[in-house]
MMTF fields as JSON, N, C-alpha, C and O atoms, coordinates in Angstrom:
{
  "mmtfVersion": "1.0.0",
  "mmtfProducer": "UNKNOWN",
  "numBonds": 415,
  "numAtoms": 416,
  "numGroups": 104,
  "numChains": 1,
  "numModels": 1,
  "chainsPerModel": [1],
  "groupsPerChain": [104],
  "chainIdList": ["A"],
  "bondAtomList": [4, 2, 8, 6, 12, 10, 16, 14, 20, 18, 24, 22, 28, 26, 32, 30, 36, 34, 40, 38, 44, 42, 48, 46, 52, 50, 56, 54, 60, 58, 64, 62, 68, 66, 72, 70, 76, 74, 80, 78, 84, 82, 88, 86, 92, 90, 96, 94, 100, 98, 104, 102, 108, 106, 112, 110, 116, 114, 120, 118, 124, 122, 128, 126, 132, 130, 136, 134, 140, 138, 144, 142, 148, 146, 152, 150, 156, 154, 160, 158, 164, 162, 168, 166, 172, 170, 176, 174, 180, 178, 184, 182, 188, 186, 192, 190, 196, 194, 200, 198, 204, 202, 208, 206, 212, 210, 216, 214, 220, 218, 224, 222, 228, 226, 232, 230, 236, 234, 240, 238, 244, 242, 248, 246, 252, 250, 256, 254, 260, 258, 264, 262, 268, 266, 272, 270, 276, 274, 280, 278, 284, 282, 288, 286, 292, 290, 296, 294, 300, 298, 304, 302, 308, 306, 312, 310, 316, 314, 320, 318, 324, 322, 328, 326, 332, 330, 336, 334, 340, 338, 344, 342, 348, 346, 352, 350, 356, 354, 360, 358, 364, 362, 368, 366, 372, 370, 376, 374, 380, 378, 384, 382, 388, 386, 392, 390, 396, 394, 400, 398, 404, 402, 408, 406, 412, 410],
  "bondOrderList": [1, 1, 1, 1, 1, 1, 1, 1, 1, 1, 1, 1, 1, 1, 1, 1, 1, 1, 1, 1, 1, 1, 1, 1, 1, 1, 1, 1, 1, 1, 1, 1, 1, 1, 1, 1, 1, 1, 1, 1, 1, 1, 1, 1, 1, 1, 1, 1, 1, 1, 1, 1, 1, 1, 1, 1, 1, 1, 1, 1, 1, 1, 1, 1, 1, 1, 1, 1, 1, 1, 1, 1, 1, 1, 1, 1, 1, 1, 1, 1, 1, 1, 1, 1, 1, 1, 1, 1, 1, 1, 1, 1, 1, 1, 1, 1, 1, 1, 1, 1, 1, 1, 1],
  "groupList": [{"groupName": "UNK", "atomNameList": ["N", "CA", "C", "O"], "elementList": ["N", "C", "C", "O"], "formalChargeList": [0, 0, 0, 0], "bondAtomList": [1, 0, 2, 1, 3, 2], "bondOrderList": [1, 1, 2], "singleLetterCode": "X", "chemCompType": "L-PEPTIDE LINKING"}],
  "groupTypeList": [0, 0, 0, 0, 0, 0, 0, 0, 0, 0, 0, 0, 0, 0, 0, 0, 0, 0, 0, 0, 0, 0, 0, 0, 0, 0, 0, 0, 0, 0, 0, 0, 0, 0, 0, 0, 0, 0, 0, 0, 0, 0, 0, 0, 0, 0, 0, 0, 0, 0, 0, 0, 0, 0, 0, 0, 0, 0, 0, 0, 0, 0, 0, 0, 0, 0, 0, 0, 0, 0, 0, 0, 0, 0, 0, 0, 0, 0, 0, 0, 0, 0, 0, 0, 0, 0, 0, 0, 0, 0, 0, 0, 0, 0, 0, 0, 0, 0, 0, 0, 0, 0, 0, 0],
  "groupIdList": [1, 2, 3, 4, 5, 6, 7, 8, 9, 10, 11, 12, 13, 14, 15, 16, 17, 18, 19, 20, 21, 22, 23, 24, 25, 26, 27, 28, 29, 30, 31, 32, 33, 34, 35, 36, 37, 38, 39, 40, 41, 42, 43, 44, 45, 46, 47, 48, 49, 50, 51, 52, 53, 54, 55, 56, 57, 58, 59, 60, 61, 62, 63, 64, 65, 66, 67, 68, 69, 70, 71, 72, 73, 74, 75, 76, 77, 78, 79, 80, 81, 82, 83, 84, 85, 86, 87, 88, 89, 90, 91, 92, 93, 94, 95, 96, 97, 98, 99, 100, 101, 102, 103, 104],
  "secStructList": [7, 7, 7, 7, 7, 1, 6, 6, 2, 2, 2, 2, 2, 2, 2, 2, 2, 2, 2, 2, 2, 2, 2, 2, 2, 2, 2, 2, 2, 2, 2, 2, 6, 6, 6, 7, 2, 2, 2, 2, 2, 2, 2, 2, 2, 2, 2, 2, 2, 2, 2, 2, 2, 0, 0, 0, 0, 0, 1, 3, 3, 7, 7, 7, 7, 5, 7, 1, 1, 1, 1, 5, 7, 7, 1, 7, 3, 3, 1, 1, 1, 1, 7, 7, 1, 1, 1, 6, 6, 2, 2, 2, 2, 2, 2, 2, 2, 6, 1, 1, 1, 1, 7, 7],
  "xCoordList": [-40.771, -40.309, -38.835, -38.061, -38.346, -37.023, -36.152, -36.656, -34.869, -34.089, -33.512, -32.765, -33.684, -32.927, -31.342, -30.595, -31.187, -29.731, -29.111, -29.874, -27.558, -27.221, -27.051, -26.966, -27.014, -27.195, -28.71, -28.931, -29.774, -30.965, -31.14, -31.624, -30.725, -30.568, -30.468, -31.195, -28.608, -28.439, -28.875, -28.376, -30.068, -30.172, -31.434, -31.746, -32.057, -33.715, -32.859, -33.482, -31.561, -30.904, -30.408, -30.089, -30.226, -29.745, -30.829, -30.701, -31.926, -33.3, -34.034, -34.482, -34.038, -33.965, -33.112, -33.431, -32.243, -31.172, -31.547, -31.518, -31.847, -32.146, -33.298, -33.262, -34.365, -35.324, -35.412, -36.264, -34.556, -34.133, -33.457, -33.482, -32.649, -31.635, -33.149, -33.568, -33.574, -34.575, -35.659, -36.432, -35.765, -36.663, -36.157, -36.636, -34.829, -34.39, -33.972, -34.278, -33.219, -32.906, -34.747, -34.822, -35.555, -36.466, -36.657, -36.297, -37.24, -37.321, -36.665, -37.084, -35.264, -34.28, -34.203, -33.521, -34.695, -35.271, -36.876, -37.22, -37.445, -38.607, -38.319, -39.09, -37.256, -37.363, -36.753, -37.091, -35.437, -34.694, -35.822, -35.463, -36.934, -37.697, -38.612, -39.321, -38.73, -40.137, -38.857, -39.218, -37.56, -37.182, -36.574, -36.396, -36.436, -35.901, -34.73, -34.803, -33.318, -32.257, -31.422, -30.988, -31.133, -30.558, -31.418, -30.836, -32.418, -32.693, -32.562, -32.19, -32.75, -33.073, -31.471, -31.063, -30.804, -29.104, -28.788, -28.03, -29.59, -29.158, -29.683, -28.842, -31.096, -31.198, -30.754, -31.029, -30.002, -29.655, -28.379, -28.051, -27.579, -26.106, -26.534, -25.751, -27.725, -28.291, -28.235, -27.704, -28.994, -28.714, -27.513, -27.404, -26.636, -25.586, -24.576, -23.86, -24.591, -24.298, -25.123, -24.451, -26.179, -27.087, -26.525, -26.219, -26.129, -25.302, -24.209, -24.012, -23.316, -22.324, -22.203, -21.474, -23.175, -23.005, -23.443, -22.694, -25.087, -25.382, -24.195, -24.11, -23.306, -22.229, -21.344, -20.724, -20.615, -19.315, -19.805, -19.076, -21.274, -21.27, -22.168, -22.128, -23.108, -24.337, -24.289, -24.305, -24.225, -24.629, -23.929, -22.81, -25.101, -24.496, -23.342, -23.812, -22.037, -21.082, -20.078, -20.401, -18.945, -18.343, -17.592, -17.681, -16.166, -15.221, -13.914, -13.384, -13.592, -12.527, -11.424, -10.6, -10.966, -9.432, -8.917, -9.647, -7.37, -6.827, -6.332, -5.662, -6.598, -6.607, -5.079, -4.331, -4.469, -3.3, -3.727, -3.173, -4.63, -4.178, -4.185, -4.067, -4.412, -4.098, -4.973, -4.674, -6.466, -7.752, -8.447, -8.404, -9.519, -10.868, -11.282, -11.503, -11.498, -12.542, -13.712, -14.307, -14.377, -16.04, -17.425, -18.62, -16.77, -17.626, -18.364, -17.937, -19.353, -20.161, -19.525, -18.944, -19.409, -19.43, -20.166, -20.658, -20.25, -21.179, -20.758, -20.386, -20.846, -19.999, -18.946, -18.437, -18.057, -17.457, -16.0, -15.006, -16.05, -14.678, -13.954, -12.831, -15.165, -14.399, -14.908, -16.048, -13.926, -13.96, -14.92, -15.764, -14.897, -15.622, -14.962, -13.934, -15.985, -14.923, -14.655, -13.756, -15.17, -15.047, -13.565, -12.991, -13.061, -11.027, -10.776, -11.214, -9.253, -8.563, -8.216, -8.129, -8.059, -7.586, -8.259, -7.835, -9.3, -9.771, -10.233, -9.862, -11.226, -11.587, -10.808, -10.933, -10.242, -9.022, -8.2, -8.209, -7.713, -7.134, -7.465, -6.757, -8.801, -9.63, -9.756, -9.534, -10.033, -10.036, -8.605, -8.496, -7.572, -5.997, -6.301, -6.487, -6.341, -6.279, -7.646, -7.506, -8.25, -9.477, -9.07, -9.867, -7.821, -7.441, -6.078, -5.265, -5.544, -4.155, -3.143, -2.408, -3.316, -1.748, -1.293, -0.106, -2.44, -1.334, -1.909, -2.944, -1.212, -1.525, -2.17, -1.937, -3.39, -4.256, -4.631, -5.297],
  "yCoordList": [-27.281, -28.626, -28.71, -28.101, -29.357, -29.991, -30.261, -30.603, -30.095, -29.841, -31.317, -31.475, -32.414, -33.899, -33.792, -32.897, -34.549, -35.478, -35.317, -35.067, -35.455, -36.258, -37.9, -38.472, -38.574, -39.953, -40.004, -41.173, -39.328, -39.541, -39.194, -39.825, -38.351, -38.036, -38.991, -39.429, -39.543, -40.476, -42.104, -42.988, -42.442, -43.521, -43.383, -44.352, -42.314, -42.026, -42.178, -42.794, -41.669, -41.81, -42.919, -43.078, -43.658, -45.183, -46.039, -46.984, -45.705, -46.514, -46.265, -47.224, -44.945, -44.581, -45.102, -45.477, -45.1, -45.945, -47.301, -47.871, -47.959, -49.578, -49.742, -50.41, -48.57, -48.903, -48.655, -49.172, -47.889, -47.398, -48.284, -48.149, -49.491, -50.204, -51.29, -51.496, -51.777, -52.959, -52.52, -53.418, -51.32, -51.025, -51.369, -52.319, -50.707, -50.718, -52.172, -52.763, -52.925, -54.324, -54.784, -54.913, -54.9, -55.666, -55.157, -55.957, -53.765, -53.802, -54.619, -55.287, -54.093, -55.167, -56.209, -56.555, -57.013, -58.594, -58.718, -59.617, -58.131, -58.204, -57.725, -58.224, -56.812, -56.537, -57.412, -57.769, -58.234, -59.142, -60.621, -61.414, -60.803, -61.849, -61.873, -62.86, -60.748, -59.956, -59.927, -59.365, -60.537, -60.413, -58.809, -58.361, -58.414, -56.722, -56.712, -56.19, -57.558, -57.586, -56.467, -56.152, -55.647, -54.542, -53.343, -52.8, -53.348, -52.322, -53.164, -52.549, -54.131, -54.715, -54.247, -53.48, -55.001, -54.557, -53.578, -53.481, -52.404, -50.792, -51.112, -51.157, -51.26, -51.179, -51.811, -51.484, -52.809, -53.754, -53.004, -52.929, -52.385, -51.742, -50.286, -49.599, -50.119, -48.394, -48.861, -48.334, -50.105, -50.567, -50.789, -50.54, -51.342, -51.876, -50.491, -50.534, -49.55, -47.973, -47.56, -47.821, -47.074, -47.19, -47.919, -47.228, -48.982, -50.128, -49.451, -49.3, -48.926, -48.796, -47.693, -47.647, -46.678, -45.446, -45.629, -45.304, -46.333, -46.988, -47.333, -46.817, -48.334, -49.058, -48.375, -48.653, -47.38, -46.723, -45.063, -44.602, -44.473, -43.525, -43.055, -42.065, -44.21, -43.688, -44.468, -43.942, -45.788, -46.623, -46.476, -46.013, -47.119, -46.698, -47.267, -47.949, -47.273, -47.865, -47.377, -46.422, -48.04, -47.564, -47.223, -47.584, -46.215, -45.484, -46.84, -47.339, -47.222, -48.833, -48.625, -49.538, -46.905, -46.395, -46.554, -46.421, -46.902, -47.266, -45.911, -45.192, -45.575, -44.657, -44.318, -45.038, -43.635, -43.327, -44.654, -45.753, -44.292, -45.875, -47.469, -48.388, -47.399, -48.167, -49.503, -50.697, -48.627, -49.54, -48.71, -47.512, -50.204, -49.514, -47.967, -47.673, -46.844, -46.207, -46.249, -46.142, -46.367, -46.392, -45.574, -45.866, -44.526, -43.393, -43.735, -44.209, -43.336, -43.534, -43.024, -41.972, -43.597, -43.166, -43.862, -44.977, -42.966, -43.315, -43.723, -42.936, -45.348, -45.598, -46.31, -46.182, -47.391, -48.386, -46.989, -46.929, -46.331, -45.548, -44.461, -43.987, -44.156, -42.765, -42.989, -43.265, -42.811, -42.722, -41.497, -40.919, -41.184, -40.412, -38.883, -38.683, -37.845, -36.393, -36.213, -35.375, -36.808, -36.4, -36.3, -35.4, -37.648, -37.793, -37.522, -37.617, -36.876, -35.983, -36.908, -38.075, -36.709, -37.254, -39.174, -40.189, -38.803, -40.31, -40.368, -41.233, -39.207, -38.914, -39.942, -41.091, -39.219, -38.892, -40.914, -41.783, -40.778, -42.133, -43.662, -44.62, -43.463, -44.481, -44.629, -45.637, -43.805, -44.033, -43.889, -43.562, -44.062, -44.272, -45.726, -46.495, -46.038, -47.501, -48.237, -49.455, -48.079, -48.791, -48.352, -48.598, -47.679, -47.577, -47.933, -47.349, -48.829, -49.374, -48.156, -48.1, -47.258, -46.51, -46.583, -46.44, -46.861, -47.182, -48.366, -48.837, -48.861, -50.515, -50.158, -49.157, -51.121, -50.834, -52.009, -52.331],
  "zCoordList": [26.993, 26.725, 27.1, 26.362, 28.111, 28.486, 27.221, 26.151, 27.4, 26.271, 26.338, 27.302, 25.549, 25.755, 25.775, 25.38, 26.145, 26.519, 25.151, 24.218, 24.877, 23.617, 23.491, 22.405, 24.788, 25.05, 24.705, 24.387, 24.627, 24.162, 22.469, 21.529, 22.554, 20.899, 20.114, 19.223, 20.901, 19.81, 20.039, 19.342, 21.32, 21.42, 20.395, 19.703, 20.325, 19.291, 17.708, 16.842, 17.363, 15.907, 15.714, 14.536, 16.284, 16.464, 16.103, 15.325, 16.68, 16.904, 15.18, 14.55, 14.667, 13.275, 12.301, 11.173, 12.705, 11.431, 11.604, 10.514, 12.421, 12.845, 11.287, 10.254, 11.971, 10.896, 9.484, 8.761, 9.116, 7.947, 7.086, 5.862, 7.868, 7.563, 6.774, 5.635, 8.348, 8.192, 6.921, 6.589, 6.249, 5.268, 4.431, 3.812, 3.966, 2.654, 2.566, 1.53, 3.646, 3.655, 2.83, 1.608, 3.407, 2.941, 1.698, 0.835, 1.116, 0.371, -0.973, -1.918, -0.4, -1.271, -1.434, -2.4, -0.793, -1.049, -1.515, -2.283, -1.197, -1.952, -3.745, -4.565, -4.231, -5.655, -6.108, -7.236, -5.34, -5.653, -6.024, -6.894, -5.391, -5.46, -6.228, -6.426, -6.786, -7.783, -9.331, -10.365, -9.251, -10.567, -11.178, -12.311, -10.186, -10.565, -9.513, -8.401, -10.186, -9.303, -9.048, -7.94, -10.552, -10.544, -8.961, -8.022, -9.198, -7.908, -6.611, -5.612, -6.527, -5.13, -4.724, -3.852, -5.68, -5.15, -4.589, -3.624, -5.394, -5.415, -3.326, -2.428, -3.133, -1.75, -0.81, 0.344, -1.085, -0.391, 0.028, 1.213, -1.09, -0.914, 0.023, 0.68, -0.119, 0.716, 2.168, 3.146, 2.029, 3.628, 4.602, 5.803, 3.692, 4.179, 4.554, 5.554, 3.857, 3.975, 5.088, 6.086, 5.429, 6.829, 7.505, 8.476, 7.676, 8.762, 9.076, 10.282, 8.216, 8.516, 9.503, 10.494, 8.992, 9.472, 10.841, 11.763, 11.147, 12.592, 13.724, 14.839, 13.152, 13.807, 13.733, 14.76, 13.059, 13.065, 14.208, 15.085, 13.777, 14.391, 15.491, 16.22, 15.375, 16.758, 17.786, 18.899, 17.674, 18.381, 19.756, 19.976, 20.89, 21.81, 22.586, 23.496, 22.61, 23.651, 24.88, 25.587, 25.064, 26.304, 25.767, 24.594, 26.133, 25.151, 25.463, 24.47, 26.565, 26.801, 26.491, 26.528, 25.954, 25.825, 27.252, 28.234, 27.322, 28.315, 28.848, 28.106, 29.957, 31.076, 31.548, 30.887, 32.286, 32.706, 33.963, 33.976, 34.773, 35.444, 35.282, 36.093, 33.618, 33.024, 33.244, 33.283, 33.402, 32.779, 32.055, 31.773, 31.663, 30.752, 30.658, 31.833, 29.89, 30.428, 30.563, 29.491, 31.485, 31.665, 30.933, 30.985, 30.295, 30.038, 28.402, 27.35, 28.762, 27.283, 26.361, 26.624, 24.942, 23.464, 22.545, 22.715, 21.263, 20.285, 18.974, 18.104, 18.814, 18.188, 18.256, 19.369, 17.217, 17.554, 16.971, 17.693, 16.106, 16.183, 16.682, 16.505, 17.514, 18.113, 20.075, 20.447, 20.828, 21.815, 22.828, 22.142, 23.892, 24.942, 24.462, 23.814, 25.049, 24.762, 25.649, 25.727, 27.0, 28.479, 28.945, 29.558, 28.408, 28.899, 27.594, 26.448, 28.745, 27.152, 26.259, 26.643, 25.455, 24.15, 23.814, 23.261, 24.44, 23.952, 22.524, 21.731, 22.193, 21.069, 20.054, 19.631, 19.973, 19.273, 19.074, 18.202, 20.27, 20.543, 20.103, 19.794, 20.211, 19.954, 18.475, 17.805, 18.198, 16.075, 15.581, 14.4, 16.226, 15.643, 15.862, 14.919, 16.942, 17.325, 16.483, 16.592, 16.104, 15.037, 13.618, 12.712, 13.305, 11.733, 12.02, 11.305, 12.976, 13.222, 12.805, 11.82, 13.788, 13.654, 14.981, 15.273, 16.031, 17.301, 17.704, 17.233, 18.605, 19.728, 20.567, 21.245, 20.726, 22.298, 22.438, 23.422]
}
């Protein structure tokens, strides 16, 4: 068996958290509607934690740290806070600039 990608990995862990989210979300409205608010909450807040983690760490995007020639970078990353590992210090760069310690 062929050894997958990590762009596959994390497009299959992405695709998992989607549904994980959409479970506990429903569930949580279904206990909320059945009169059992205290738990529905509890899942509703599990989901929204699943969201976060989806959007901050898998999902798939472009890394868009500004380059020495002073465009976009093109290269895949995963995730709205951390940049590509491919260029140096994007990693890195990209989650200063999404917790405002530098300008981009």
């Amino acid at each position: 068996m062929a050894k997958r990608s990590r762009k596959q990995r994390m497009r299959n862990l992405s695709w998992l958290l989607c549904l994980i989210f959409l479970g506990l979300a429903t569930a949580g409205v279904v206990q909320i509607r059945h009169h059992d608010v205290l738990t529905g909450f509890e899942l509703t807040g599990s989901a929204f934690v699943v969201l976060a983690v989806l959007i901050g760490f898998t999902w798939p995007t472009r890394c868009r740290v500004e380059t020495r020639q002073h465009k976009a970078c093109r290269e895949d990353a995963f995730g709205f806070l951390f940049g590509c590992s491919r260029g140096h210090g994007h990693w890195l760069e990209k989650f200063l600039i999404r917790i405002r310690l530098r300008r981009g």
